[in-house]
N, C-alpha and C positions, 0 to 999 in steps of 0.2 A: 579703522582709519586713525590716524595720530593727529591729535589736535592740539594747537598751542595750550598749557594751560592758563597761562592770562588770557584766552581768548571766552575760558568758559565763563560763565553770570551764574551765581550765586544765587538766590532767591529768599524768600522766607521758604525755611524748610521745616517738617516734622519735629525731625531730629536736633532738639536744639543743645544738647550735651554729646559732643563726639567721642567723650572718653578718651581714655587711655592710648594714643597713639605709636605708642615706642614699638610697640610688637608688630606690628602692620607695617611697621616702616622699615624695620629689620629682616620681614619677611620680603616686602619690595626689593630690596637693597640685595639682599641673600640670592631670590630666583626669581626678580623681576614681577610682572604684573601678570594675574591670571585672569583676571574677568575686568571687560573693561568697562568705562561707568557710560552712563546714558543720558544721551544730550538730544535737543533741539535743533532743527535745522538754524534756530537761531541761537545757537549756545548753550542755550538755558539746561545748567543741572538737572537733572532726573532719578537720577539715580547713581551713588558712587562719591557721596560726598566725604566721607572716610578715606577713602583710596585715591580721592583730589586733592584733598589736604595734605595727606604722606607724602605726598609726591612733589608736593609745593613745597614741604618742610624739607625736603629731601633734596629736593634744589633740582629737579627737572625743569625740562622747557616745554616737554609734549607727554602726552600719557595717550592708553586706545583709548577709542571712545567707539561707539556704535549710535548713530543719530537718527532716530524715531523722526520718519519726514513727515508726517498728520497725526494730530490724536486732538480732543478736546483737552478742555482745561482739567475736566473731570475725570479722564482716562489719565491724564498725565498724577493726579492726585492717586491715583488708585496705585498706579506703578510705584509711586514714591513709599507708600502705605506697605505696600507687598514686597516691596528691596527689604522695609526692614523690620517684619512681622513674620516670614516665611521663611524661619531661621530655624534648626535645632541644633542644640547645644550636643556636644559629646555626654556620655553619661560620665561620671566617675571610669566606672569595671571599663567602659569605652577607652578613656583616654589611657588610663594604667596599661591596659592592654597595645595600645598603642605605643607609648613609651617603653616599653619592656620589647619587641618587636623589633625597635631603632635601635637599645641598645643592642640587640644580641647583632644587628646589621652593621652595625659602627664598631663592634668590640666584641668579634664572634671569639675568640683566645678565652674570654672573660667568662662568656656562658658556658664554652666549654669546660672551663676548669672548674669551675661552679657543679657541673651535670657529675663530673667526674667525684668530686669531693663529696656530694651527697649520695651516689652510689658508693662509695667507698665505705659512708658511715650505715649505710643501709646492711650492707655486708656484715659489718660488724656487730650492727644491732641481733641481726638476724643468728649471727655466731652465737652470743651472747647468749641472747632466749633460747636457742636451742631448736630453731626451725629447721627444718631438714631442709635441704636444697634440691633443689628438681635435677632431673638426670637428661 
């Protein structure tokens, strides 16, 4: 459901360094919101205070939101704890692989000319030492 964001309450949170927000907001902006953050039948954040803020910076009026109608004070603590401790990070060889993947989708001309030019030098090498070429 879409909910005002001046409607959501803020609270003491965990989280008191939100970091670097540029990226999350360009990804908002780029293709929108993919998970939406988690509130209180009576407002109150829960989870999603990263992706509340982007969106306030970003000059929205509503974001989703999904609202947890019962939990203790204690159950809501533990949600807040688990949004942002039940994280993994890309590895390196992850994301390289990742970005290499985009480009060849974004600029497939590129890779192929790329595939062609190191066959080409392969050929060569191969002339060169004097390997026999299969039939």
């Amino acid at each position: 459901m879409q909910v005002r964001i001046d409607a959501v309450v803020v609270r003491e949170r965990i989280r008191s360094d939100l970091g670097e927000l540029e990226a999350l907001m360009e990804s908002l902006r780029r293709h929108g919101q993919f998970s939406p953050i988690l509130i209180t039948r009576d407002s109150e954040l829960i989870a999603g205070h990263r992706r509340l803020e982007s969106a306030r910076r970003l000059g929205w009026s509503s974001i989703e939101a999904v609202v947890l109608d019962q939990a203790s004070d204690e159950t809501l603590l533990e949600l807040e704890i688990e949004e942002n401790v039940q994280r993994k990070q890309l590895s390196h060889e992850e994301l390289a692989a990742a970005v290499a993947r985009l480009e060849r989708l974004r600029r497939p001309w590129w890779f192929e000319r790329l595939l062609r030019w190191l066959n080409m030098r392969w050929r060569q090498l191969t002339w060169w030492i004097g390997v026999p070429r299969g039939r």
